[in-house]
N, C-alpha and C positions, 0 to 999 in steps of 0.2 A: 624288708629293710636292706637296703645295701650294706653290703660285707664291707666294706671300708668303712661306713660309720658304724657298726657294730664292733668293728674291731676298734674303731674310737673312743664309742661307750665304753667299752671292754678295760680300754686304758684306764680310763675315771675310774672304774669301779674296785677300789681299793681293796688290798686284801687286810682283814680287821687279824691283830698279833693277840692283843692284848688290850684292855682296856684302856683308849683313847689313844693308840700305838697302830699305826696302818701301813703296809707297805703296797707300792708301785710300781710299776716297771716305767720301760722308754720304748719311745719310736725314733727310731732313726731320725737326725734332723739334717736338713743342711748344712748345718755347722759341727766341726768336732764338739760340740756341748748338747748337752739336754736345752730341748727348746723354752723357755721362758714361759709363755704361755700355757704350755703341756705343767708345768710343776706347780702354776699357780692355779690352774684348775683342780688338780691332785688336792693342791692343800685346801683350798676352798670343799671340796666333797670331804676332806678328813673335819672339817670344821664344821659342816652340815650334819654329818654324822654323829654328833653330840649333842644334838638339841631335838625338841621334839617337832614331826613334821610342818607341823601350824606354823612354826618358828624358822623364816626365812631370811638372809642375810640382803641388808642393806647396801653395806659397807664393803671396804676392804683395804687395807694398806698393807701394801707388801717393798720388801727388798731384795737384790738377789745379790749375795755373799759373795758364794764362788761359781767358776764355771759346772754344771754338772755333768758327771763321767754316765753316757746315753748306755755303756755296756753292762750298767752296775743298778740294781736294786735299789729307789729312794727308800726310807723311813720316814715315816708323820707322825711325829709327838703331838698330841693337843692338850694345851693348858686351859682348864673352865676357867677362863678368870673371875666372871663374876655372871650369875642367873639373876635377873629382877623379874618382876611382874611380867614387862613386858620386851625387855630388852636383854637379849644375852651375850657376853664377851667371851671370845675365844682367842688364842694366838697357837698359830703353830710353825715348827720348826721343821724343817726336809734337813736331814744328815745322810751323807754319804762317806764312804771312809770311813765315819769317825770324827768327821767337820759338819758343822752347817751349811749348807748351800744357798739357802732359802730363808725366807719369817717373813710372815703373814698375822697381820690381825684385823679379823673379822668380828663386825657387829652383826644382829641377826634379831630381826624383829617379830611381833605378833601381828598381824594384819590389822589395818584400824583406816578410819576415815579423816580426813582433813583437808586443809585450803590444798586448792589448783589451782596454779600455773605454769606453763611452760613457755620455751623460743617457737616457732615458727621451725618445720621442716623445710629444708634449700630445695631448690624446686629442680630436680635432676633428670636423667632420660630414665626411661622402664630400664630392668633390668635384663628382660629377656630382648631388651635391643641390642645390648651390649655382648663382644666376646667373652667367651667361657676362657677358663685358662688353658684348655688343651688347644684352641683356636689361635690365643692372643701369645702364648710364651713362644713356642718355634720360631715366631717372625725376629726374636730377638738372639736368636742362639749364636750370632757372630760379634753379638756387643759382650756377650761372658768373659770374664776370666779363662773358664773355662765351658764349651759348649753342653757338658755331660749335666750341667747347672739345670738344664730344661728337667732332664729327666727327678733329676733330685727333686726341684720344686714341686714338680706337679704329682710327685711320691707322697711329698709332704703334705698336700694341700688335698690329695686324692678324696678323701671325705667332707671336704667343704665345696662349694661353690661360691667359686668369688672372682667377684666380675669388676672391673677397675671402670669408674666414668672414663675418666681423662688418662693418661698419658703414662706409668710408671713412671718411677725416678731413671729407672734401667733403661727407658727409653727415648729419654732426653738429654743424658749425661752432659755437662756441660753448657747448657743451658739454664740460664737463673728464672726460676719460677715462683708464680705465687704460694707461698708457703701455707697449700692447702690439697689435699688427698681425698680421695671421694669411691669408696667403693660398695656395692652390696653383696651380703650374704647369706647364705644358710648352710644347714648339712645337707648331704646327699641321702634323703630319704625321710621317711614320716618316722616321729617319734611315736610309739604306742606299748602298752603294756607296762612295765616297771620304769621304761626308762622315761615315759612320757612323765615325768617328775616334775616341779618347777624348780629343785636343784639340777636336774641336767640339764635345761634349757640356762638356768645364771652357768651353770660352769661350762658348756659349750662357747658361749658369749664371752665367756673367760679366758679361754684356749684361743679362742679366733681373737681376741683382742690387742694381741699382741704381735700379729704378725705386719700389720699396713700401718702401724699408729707413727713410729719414726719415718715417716716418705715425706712427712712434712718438711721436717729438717732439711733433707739432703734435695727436698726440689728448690728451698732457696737458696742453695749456692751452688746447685748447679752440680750435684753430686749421685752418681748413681749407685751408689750401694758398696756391699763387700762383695756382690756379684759382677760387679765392674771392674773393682779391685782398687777406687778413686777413693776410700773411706775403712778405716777399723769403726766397729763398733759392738756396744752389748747393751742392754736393756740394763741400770741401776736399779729404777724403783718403780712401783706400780701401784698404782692408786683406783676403785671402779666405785661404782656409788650408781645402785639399782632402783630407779624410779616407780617402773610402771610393770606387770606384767607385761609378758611378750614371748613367743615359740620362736626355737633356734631352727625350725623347720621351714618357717615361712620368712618371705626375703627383708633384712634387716641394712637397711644403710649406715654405714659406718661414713661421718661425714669429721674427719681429724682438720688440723692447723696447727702453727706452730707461732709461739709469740716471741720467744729471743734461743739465743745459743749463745754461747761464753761457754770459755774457762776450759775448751773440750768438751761440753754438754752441749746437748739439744736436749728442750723442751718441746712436747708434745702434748696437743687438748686433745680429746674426741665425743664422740656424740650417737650411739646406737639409737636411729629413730625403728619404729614398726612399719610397717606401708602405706598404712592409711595415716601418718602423723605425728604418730604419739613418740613423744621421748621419754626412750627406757633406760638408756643407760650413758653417765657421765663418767671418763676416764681422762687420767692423765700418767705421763709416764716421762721421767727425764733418761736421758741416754747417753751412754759414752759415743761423741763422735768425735774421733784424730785422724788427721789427713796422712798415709803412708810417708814418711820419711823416705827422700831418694827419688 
């Protein structure tokens, strides 16, 4: 297994305090904050850690408070809220300081059968046509803010593989686009042994969910990011809703859009299909986005 998704696993795998009490650390992100995606995966595995393994989460609705301090210890409180036959509720809270940062509430089901259907998968190029990030981000190191941006990203992203159909935001800055994003991923290496889990493939899906889902926003007005320096932004709230099995190992299309923005928000839809079709996972996520004053 590659050392970089090992060390990702690593991150997920909470350290248990106290009965329904877990704490986690950070990875460096590109931004002075704990990454979004990283806390909501965290609380997702403190939430899974409460129920028994048959018992997989559906759901999820989360909010993010404040920003979080990446040099500082999270905490995960989990509240049972309620155990039925076949459905179990959880909520949990990430405090830092002494504040909340975080809150997540998670449903979490028993496996069972019922009516199918789904959308149609978009009909996109293979994955392995498309550049890698170490291939595609250099070409852009003079559109940065700042150029050392290359190196941060691809720090960040070092255990994922994720490969863009079209165009970044970062690489169009300024151009008004169809307000839609299209990328594929996985990790960097095969899951096996404890982590081959189907809680670490949902909370892998978790973590990567939130790094491309707002590029919808900023490709319809022509915006290339806080990497360009054209936009403030931070991730509000985050919503995933798990359909189908599926491995964070083998390559997953993330195919986002965006329907309106107001008020300084962008909304954001997305859409994790399998390879061969299947749609596994339904997310939505609203964002703070303010144009730099000056």
């Amino acid at each position: 297994m590659d050392a970089t998704l090992q060390y990702l696993l690593g991150l997920l795998d909470l350290e248990p305090i106290e009965r329904d009490i877990f704490r986690g650390g950070s990875h460096r992100s590109v931004v002075p904050r704990v990454f979004g995606g990283q806390v909501a995966a965290q609380a997702l595995v403190a939430a899974c850690r409460t129920v028994p393994e048959e018992r997989v989460a559906h759901s999820l609705h989360s909010y993010f408070l404040r920003p979080g301090d990446p040099g500082a210890p999270i905490v995960y409180t989990v509240d049972r809220i309620r155990d039925g036959r076949s459905f179990s509720t959880r909520r949990v809270v990430a405090v830092q300081h002494g504040q909340p940062i975080f809150h997540l509430s998670a449903s979490l089901q028993d496996v069972e059968e019922g009516l199918e259907h789904q959308e149609p998968m978009p009909e996109v190029p293979d994955p392995e046509t498309l550049p890698t990030a170490d291939e595609m981000l250099p070409r852009y190191a003079d559109r940065f803010v700042d150029p050392a941006v290359v190196e941060l990203l691809l720090d960040a992203r070092r255990a994922i593989d994720l490969r863009y159909v079209n165009e970044p935001p970062f690489a169009t800055a300024g151009v008004r686009r169809e307000p839609r994003s299209q990328v594929w991923f996985r990790v960097n290496g095969k899951l096996d042994g404890e982590a081959d889990s189907p809680v670490s493939h949902l909370c892998l899906a978790t973590y990567v969910s939130d790094m491309t889902l707002l590029d919808s926003v900023l490709l319809a007005h022509g915006r290339g990011g806080w990497t360009v320096g054209d936009i403030v932004g931070a991730s509000l709230d985050h919503a995933m809703w798990f359909h189908r099995p599926f491995r964070a190992d083998e390559w997953l299309l993330y195919d986002t859009d965006s329907p309106t923005a107001q008020g300084g928000r962008g909304l954001a839809r997305g859409r994790i299909f399998t390879r061969d079709g299947r749609l596994a996972v339904s997310v939505i996520q609203e964002g703070l986005m303010r144009v730099p004053r000056g």
